[in-house]
N, C-alpha and C positions, 0 to 999 in steps of 0.2 A: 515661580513654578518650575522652570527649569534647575533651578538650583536643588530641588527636591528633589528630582529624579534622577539629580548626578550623584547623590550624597549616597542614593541607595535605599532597598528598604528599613522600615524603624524595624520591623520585626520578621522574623525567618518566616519562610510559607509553611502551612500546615502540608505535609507529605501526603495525606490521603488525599485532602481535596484537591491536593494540585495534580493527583495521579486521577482523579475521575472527572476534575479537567481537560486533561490532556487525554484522556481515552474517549471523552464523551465530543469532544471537538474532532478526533482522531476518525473515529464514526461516524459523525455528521461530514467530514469530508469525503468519508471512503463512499459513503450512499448516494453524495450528493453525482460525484464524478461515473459510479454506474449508472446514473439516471439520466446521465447526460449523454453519456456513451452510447445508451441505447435507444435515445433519441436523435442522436448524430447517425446511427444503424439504419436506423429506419427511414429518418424524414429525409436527408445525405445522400447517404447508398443508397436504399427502397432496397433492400433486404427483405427478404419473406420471411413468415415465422419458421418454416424450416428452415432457411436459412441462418437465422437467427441461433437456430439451438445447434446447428452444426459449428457455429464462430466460435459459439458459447464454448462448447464440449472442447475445441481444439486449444481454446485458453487456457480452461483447464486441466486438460491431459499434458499443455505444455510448460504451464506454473507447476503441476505436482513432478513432472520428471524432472525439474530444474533443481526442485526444493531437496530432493532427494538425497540423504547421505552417503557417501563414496562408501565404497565394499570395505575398502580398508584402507591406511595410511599410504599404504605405497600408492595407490588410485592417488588417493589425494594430490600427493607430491610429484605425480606423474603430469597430473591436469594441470599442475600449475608450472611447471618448469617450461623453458621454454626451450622451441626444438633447435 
């Protein structure tokens, strides 16, 4: 058994299924850890639902400012140099 798994696969992976593999596991992780999230919020903390939607909104106001692309190259090259 072990000798088979060193040797490698007989045959190359199919591309699609390995990509709706990896997206469909990719998924199932990303839903599982916000449902936990917001059971650690709630049961944890005791967060209200208001509160809940203000934590919410500040994730994501602070995920989309992150995500954001620099105004321009020299931004860029500015934020990464070091002072």
């Amino acid at each position: 058994m072990l000798t088979m798994l060193l040797r490698g696969p007989r045959r190359s992976a199919d591309p699609t299924r390995t990509y709706y593999c990896l997206q469909g596991s990719w998924s199932l992780f990303h839903s599982l850890a916000f449902a936990l999230t917001l059971l650690y919020e709630v049961q944890v903390v005791g967060l209200t639902p208001l509160q809940l939607v203000l934590v919410g909104t500040l994730l994501e106001v602070t995920a989309s400012s992150v995500r954001s692309p620099p105004a321009s190259w020299r931004t860029c090259t500015h934020a990464g140099s070091p002072s």
